[in-house]
N, C-alpha and C positions, 0 to 999 in steps of 0.2 A: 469407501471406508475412510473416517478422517484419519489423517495422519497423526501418531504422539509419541513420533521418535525425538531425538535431537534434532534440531530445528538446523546446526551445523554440517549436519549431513545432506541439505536440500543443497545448501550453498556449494556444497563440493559436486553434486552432480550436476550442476549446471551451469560447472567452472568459471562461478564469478560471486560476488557479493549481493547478497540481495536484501541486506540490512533487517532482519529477521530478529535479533539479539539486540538491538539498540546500543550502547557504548560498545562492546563485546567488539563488536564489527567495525569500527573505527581504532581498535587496542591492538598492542602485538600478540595478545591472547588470540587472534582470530586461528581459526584453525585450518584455515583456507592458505594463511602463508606457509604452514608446513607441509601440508600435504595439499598441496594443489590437482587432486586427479579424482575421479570418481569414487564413490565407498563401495567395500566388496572386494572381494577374491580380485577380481580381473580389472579394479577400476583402476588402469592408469590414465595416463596422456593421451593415449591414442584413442578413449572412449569419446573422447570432444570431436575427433576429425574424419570426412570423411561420411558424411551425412545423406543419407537419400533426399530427395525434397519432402516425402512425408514423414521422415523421421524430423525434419527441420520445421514443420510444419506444428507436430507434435509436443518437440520441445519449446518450442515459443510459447504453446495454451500451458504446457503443464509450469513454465517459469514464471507470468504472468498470473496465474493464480494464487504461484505460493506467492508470489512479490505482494499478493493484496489479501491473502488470507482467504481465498472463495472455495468454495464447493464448486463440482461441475456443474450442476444445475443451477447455480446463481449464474455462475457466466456464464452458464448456457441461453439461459432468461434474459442478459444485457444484451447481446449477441441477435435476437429476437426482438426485442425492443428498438435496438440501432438500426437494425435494416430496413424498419418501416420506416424510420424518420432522412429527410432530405439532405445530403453532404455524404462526407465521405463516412464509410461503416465504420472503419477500426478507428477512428479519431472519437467519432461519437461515443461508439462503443468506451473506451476509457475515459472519455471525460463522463461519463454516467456514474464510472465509476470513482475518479478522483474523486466525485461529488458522494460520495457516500460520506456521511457525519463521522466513522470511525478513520477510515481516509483523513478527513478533514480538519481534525484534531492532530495528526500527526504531522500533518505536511505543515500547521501553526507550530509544532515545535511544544504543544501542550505532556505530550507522551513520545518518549526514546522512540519506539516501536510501534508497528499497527496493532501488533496483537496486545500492547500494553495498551493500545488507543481504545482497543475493542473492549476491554474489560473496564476500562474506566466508564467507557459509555454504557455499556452492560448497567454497571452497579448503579445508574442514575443520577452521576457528580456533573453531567455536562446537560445546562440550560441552552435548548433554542427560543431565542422572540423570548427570554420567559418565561420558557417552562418546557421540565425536565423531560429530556427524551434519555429513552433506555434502549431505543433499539437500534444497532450498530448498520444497518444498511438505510437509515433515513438518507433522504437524498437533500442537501442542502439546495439553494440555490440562490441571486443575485437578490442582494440587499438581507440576506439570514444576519442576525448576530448570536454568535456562539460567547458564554458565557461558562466559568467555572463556578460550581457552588460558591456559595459564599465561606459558609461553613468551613471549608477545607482550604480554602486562600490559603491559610498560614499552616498548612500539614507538610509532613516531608515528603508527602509522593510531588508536591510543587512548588515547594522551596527553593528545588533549584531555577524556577522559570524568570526570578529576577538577576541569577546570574546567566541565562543562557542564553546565547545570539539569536536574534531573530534572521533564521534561513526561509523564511516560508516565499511561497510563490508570488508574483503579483497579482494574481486573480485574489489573493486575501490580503487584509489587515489587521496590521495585529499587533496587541501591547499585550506584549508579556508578562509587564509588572503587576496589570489590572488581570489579565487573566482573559482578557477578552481577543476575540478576534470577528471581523467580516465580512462577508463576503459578498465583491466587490466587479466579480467578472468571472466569464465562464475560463475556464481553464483554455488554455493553448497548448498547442502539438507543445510548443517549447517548453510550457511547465509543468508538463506531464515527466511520468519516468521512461526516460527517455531509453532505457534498456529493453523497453518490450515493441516487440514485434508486431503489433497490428495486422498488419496486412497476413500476414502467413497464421494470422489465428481465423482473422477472415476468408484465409482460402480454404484451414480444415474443415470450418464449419459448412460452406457454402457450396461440399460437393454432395 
C-alpha cells in the first residue's frame, strides 16, 4: 500500500535525513531536530539500537526506497535485473537506479525533491534527445541530454535554477541558466547516496 502520511515521519523512523521535503530538510523547520526518535506511543532513542541482522537488513530496503520513492516491486525488479548483469549487485543495482530520469533531474538540481522531480516528469516539462518523456522511471544513460520545456524557462517552478548552485554529480553536466543537463558517465559508488546500504539490501533479497 502506498504511503500518504507526512513524509517527516519516514525521516524520524529511520533516525536520519533523507531529504524528502526539499528546502524544509536543510531549515530549522525540519522536525527531525526536535524530535529525533521514532513516531508512536514507544518511538524513542532506543528504537534505533540494538538491531538483529535481519532487522538491519530490513531497515536498509525499507530507507532506500523511501530515499528514491519506489514501490517494492520496482525494487524488487532492479534487484532481478543487477543480479544477472557482471560486477558487484548492490552497486549496479543503484546505479540503475540513480539512472532513472526522475532521479536524474533531481541529482541536476532541476527539482528540490525526487518526489517534486517525479511530478515534473509525470506532467511532460522534461525533454530527453528532443522529445518529451512523461515517464518518471525512464532510464537515462551516457551521452542523453536532458532538457527543460522551453515554454516554462521563465515560470516560477524554475526561476530559481539561475540563482541555485550547481551541486550535481560528476557523472552529469549541467547549466542551470539554460536549463540543461548531460549525461556524461555512469554513476560511481562515490556519487551515489551514499546513506544506503547495498549490500544488506542484497543480503535480504538473496536468501
Amino acid at each position: 500500500m502506498k504511503y500518504t502520511g507526512p513524509s517527516c515521519r519516514l525521516c524520524r523512523r529511520e533516525g536520519e535525513k533523507l531529504f524528502l521535503k526539499g528546502d524544509k530538510c536543510i531549515s530549522q523547520k525540519c522536525p527531525l531536530l526536535k524530535k529525533n526518535y521514532a513516531p508512536g506511543q514507544h518511538g524513542d532513542k532506543r528504537s534505533f539500537k540494538k538491531q538483529s541482522e535481519y532487522s538491519r537488513q530490513m531497515r536498509a530496503k525499507q530507507k532506500t526506497k523511501r530515499i528514491y520513492q519506489l514501490a517494492e516491486t520496482q525494487f524488487r525488479n532492479y534487484y532481478k535485473k543487477a543480479v544477472t548483469k557482471k560486477g558487484v549487485t548492490g552497486t549496479i543495482m543503484q546505479q540503475m537506479i540513480e539512472l532513472r530520469i526522475d532521479n536524474t533531474i533531481y541529482r541536476a538540481c532541476f527539482a528540490v525533491s525526487r518526489k517534486q522531480a517525479r511530478q515534473i516528469v509525470g506532467h511532460g516539462l522534461i525533454k530527453i534527445n528532443g522529445r518529451k518523456c512523461s515517464s518518471p522511471s525512464r532510464q537515462v544513460k551516457i551521452g542523453d541530454k536532458i532538457t527543460i520545456k522551453d515554454s516554462l524557462k521563465g515560470s516560477k517552478l524554475f526561476e530559481r535554477l539561475s540563482r541555485e548552485k550547481d551541486t550535481s554529480p560528476k557523472w552529469l553536466k549541467v547549466d542551470l541558466k539554460k536549463g540543461e543537463a548531460e549525461v556524461i558517465a555512469l554513476p560511481e559508488k562515490d556519487d551515489m547516496e551514499r546513506s544506503v546500504e547495498a549490500q544488506l539490501i542484497v543480503e535480504s533479497y538473496s536468501k
